[in-house]
C-alpha positions in Angstrom: 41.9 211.3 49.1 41.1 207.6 50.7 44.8 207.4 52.5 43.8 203.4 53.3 46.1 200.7 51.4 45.1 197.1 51.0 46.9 193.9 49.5 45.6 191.2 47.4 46.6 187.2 48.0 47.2 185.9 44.8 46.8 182.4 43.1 50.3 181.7 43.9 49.5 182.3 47.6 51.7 185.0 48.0 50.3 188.3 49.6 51.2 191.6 47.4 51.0 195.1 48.7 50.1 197.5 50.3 48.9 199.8 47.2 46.9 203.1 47.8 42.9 202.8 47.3 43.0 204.5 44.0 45.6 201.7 42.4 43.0 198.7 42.9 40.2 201.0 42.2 42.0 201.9 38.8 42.9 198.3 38.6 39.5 196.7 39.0 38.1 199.7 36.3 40.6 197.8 33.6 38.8 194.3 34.7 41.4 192.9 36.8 40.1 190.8 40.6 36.5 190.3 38.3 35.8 187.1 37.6 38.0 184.2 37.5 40.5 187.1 37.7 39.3 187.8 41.1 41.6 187.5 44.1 40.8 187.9 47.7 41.7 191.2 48.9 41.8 192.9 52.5 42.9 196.5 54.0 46.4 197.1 55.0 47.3 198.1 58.6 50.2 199.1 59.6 51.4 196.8 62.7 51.5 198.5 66.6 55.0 198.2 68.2 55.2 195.4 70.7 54.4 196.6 74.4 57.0 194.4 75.6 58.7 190.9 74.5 56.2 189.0 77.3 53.4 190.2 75.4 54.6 189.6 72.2 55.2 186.0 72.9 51.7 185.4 74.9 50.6 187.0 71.2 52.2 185.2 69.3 50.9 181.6 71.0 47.2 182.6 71.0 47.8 184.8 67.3 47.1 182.3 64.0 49.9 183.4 61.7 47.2 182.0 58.6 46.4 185.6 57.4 49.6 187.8 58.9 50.9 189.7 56.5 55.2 188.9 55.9 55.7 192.2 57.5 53.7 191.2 60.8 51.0 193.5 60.2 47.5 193.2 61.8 45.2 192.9 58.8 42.2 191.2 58.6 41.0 188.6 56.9 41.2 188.3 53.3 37.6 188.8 51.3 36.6 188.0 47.8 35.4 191.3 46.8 33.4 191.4 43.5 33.5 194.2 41.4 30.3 196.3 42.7 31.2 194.7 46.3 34.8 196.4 45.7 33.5 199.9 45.9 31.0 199.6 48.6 34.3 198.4 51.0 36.5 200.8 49.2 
């Protein structure tokens, strides 16, 4: 199966996730992220250890910390995905 997770930003602002491709698949099939329901969604990746603290700090001061996930991991931007967009990037 698709082993790739993602995580949704919802109205509250708060990030939720990572759930396996088949959840939000099964999800968006029972109408949720459709319409006003939608919510901007993005793939999950897991984040790379830090080479060493120097790098991490020169990271962190050039890094916007606007879409970093809580745990520090290095996903993308969200996306609003509708629902026949949803399975083309799924």
């Amino acid at each position: 199966g698709d082993a790739r997770r993602w995580e949704y930003r919802a109205r509250d602002g708060k990030v939720y996730g990572p759930y396996p491709t088949q959840t939000v698949l099964d999800w968006q099939a029972a109408g949720y992220f459709a319409g006003d329901g939608g919510a901007p969604m993005r793939e999950y990746v897991d984040a790379p250890p830090p080479k060493n603290a120097g790098d991490e700090l020169a990271g962190d001061l050039e890094d916007s910390d606007d879409d970093a996930a809580p745990d520090g991991s290095s996903a993308g931007p969200f996306v609003e995905l509708q629902d026949a967009a949803m399975r083309e990037v799924i």
